[in-house]
C-alpha positions as CSV (number, residue, x, y, z in Angstrom):
1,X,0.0,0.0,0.0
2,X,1.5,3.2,-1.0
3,X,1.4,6.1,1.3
4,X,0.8,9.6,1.0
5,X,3.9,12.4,0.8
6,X,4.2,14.3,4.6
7,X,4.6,17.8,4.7
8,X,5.1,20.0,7.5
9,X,1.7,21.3,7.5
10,X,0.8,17.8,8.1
11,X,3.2,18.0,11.7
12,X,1.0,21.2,12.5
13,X,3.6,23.6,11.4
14,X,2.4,26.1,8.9
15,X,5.8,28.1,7.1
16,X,2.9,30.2,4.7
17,X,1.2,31.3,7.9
18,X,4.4,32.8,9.7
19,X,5.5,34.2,6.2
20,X,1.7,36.3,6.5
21,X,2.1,37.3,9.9
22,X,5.6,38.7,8.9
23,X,4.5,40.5,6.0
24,X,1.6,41.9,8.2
25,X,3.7,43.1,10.8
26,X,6.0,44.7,9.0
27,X,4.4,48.1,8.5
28,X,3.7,48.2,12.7
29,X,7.7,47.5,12.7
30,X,8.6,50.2,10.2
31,X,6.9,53.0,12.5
32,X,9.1,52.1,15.2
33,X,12.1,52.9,13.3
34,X,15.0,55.5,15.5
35,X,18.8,56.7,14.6
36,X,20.4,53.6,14.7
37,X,18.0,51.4,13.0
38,X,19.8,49.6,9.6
39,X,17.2,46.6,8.5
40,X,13.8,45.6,8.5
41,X,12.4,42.1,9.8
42,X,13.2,38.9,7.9
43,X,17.3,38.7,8.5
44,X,19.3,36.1,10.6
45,X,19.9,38.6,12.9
46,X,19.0,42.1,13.5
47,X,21.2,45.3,13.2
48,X,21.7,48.4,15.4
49,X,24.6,51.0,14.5
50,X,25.3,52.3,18.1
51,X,27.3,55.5,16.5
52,X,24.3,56.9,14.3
53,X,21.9,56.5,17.6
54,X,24.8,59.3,18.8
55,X,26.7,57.3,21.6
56,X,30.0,58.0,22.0
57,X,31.5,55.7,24.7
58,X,28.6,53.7,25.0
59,X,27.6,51.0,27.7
60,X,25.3,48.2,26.5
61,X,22.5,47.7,29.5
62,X,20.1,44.2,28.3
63,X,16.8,43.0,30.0
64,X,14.4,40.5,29.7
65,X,11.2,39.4,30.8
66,X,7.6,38.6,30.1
67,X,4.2,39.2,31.4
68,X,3.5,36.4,33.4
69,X,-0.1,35.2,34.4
70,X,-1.7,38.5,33.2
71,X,-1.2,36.9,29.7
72,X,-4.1,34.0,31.1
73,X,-6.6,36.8,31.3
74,X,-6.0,38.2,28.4
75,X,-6.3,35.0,26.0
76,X,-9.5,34.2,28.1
77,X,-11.8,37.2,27.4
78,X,-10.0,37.7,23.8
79,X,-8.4,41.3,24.7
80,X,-4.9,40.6,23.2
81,X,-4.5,44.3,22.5
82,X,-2.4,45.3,25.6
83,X,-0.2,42.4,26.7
84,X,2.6,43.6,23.8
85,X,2.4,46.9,25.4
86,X,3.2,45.4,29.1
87,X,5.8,43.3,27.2
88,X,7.9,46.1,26.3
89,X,7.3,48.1,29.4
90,X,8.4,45.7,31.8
91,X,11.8,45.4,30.0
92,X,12.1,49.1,28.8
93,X,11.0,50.4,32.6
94,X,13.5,48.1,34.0
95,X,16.2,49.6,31.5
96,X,16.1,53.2,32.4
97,X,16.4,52.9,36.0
98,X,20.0,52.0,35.1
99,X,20.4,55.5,33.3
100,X,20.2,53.8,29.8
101,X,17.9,54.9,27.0
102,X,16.1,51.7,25.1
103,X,17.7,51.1,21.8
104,X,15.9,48.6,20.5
105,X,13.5,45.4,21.5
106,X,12.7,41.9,20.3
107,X,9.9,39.4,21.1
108,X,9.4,35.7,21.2
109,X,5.5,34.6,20.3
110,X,5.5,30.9,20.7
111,X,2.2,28.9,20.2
112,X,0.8,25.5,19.3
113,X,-1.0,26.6,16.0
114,X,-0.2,30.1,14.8
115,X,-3.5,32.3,14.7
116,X,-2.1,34.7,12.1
117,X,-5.0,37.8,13.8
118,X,-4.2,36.8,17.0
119,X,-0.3,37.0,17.1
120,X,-0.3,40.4,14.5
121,X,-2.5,41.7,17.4
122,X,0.0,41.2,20.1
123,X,2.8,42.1,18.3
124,X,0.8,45.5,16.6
125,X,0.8,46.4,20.5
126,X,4.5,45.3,20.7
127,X,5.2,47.9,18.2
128,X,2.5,50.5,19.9
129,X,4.5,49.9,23.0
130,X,8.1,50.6,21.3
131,X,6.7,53.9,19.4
132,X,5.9,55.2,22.9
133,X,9.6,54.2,24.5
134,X,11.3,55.4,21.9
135,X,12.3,52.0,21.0
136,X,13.1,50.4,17.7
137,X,11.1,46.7,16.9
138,X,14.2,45.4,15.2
139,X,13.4,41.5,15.3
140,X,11.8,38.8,16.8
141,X,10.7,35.1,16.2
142,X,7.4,32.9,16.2
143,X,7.5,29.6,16.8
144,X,4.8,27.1,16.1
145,X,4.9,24.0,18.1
146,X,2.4,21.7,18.2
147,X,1.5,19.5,21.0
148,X,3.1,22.3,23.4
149,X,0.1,24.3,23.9
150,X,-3.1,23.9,24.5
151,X,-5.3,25.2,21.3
152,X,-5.2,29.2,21.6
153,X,-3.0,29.5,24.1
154,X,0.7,31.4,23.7
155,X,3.7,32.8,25.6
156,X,5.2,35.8,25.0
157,X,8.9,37.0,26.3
158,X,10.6,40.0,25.3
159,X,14.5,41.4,25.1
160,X,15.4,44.8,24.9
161,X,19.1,46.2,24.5
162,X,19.8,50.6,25.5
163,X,22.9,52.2,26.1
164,X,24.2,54.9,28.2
165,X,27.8,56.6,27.7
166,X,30.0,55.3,30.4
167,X,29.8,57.1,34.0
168,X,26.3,57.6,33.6
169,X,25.1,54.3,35.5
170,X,22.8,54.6,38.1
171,X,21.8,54.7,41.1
172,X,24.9,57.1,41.9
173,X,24.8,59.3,44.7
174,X,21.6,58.3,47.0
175,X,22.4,59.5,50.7
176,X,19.9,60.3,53.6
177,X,18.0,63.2,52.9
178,X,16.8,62.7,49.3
179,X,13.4,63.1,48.2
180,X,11.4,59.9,46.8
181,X,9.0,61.8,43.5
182,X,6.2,58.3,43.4
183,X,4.8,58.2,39.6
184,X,1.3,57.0,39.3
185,X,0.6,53.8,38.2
186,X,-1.9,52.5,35.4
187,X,-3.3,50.4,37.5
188,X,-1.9,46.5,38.3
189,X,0.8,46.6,35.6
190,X,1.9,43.2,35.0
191,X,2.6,41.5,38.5
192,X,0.4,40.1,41.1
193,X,-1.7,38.0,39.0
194,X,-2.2,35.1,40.2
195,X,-3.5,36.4,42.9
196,X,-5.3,38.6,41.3
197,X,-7.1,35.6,39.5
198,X,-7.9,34.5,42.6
199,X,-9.6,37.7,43.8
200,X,-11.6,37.6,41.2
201,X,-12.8,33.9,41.7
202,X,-14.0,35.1,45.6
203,X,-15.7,37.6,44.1
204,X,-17.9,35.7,42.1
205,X,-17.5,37.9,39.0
206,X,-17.2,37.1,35.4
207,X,-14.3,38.8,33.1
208,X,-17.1,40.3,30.9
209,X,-18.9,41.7,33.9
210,X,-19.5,45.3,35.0
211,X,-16.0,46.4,36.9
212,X,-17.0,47.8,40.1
213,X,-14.9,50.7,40.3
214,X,-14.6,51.7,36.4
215,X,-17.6,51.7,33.3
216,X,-15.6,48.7,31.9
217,X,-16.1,45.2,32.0
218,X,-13.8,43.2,34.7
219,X,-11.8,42.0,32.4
220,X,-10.5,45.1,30.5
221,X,-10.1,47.1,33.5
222,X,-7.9,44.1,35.0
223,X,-6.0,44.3,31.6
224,X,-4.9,48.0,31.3
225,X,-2.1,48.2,29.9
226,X,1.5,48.8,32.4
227,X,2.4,52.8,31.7
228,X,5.6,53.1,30.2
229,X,7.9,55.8,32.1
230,X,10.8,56.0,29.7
231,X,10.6,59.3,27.9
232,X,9.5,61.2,31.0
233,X,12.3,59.5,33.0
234,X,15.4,60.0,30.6
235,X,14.0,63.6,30.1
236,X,14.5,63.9,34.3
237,X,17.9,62.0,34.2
238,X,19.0,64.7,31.5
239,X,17.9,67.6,33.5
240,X,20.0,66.6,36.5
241,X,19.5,65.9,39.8
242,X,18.0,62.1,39.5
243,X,19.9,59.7,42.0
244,X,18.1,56.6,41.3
245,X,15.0,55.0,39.7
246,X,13.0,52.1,41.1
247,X,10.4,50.2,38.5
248,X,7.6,49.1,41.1
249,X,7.1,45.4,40.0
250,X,6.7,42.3,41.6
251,X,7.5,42.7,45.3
252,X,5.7,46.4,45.6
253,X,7.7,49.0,46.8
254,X,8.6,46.9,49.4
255,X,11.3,44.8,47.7
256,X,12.1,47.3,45.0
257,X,12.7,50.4,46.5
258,X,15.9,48.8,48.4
259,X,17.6,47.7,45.5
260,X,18.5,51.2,44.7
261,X,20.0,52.3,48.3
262,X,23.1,51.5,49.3
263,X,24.0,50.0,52.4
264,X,22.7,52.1,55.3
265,X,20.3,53.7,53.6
266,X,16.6,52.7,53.8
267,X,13.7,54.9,52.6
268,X,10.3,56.8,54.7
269,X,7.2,56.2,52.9
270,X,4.1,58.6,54.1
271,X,0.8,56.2,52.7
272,X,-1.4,59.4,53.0
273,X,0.7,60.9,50.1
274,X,-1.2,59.4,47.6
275,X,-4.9,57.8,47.1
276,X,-5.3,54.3,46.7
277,X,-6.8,53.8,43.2
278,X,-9.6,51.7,43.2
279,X,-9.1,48.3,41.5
280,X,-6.6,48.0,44.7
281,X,-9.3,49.3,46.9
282,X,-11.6,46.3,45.4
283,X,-9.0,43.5,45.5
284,X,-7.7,44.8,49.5
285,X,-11.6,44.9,50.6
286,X,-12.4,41.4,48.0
287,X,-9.7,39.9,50.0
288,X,-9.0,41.0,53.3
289,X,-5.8,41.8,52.5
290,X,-3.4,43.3,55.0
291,X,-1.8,46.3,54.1
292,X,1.7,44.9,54.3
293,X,1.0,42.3,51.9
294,X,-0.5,44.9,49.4
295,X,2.5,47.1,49.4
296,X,4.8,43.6,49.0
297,X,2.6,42.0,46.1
298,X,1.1,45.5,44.2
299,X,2.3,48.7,42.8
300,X,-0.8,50.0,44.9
301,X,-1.1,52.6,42.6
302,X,3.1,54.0,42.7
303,X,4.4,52.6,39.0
304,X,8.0,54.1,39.6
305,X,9.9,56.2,42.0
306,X,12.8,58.3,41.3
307,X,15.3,59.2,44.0
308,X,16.4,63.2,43.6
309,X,18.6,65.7,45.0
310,X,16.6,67.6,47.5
311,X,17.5,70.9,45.9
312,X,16.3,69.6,43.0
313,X,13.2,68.1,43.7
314,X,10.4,70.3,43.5
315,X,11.9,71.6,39.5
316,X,11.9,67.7,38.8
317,X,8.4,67.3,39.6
318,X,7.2,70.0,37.5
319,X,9.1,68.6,34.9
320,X,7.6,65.0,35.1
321,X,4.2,67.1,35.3
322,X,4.8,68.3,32.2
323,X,5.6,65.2,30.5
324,X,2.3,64.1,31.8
325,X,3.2,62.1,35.0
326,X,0.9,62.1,38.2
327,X,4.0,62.7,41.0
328,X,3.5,62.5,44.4
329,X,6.4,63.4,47.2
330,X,6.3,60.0,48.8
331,X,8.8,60.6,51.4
332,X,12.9,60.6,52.0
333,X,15.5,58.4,52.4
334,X,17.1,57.8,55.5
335,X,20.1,56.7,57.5
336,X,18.1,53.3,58.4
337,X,18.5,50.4,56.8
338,X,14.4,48.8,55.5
339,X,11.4,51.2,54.0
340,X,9.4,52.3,57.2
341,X,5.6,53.3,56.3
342,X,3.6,55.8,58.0
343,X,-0.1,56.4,58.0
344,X,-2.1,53.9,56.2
345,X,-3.3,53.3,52.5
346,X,-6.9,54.6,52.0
């Protein structure tokens, strides 16, 4: 008995479906294009010509990361719109607290059976979230595996490379004294999730029904996109006076706050400088959550705090204002070592 030729379409792969998706996505690429930026999609490898992006002396600063179990939610009520959008920021955000400006950024979109609407979807928000950083969508791969995933399900991860001329790392110079300038938030970002998921279980609610504290359904509001702070950030480096950023992930400002004081330094938080917003309103009352854990799991409403010069703080704030940043003085940093909280979040 003769048998019939296999092709890889036959395996589950399908080559014609990535080569669409490619040719889709290369107009959302093309928009993303900075100095620096020599090819468009479809090489070996990408190119970046550090010179023509006007470094000097440069210092190549890398991160990477993903968007963890946020990316559940969004698959689940079909709002794929955002998630590239937290892709980028959580490695763009991360990128300037070093004093580097993002360069450039690639994805990984791995899936069991490529959805050629779906994945341009993600990745159109991959390149909506570049435009806004300032950051050239230089590359990236899709990778159809079948048998690894569950039928519409995919992962996402994302790599992004800046540069800063050398000297210019930070944190430099935090001491006691300093004033903490707290950047709103956008609301849950992209950590705390899985509890989050949970929350929402207890509560009884479906994604698709009303939010309770915005005219949204659950689901959207849970799925606002994580603010990128990278133009208004490098335009307060530049101006002077910036000691330190902290990106306000996982571990609240709890855990990420003292990564940016040297030893002997911890920081004094006043909670009555700011309002809680309310999706972490909801989730503290939905939960009975205890203050300290909400400050160790959530941004509770604080997306990114920049440590300043004292002299120099109130001209920074009015220039973060201007760059459309909600600021609040949070507090100082001080001789002791751990972040001390005063007041109560309300």
């Amino acid at each position: 008995m003769s048998k019939s030729p296999l092709t890889y379409a036959d395996a589950g792969v399908d080559i014609d479906a990535g080569n669409a998706l490619v040719d889709r996505i290369k107009p959302a690429a093309q928009r993303t294009n900075r100095p620096g930026t020599m090819a468009g999609l479809g090489g070996f490898g990408a190119l970046f010509d550090l010179r023509a992006a006007g470094y000097e002396d440069p210092i190549l600063v890398a991160a990477t990361d993903g968007v963890g179990t946020k990316l559940r939610i969004a698959i689940d009520t079909g709002h794929l719109d955002g998630v590239g959008i937290d892709l980028v920021a959580m490695c763009v955000n991360d990128l300037v607290c070093q004093g580097a400006e993002p360069l450039f950024f690639l994805d990984y979109f791995a899936t069991g059976k490529l959805d050629t609407d779906s994945a341009a979807r993600v990745i159109e928000g991959i390149a909506t979230g570049c435009a806004r950083a300032g950051t050239a969508l230089i590359g990236g791969e899709t990778a159809e595996m079948p048998g690894m995933y569950p039928a519409g399900d995919f992962d996402l991860a994302g790599f992004a490379v800046g540069a800063m001329e050398r000297g210019a790392l930070l944190p430099q110079g935090v001491r006691p004294g300093d004033v903490l300038l707290g950047l709103g938030s956008d609301g849950v970002h992209s950590n705390g999730y899985s509890l989050v998921r949970k929350l929402v279980e207890r509560s009884g609610l479906t994604w698709d029904a009303d939010c309770p504290w915005a005219a949204e359904s659950l689901g959207a509001a849970l799925l606002a996109p994580t603010r990128l702070y990278v133009k208004p950030a490098l335009a307060a480096i530049r101006a002077g006076g910036v000691h330190a950023l902290a990106h306000i992930t996982g571990g609240g400002l709890t855990e990420n706050l003292p990564r940016v004081l040297p030893e002997g330094c911890g920081a004094r938080i006043d909670l009555s400088a700011w309002q809680l917003p309310g999706v972490f309103a909801w989730m503290q009352d939905t939960g009975g959550i205890a203050q300290g854990e909400m400050l160790k799991t959530f941004n509770c409403g604080i997306g990114m705090v920049l440590v300043v010069a004292p002299e120099r703080a109130e001209a920074l704030a009015r220039l973060l204002i201007d760059e459309g940043e909600t600021v609040m003085a949070l507090g100082n940093v001080s001789d002791v070592d751990g972040v001390v909280y005063e007041g109560a979040l309300g």
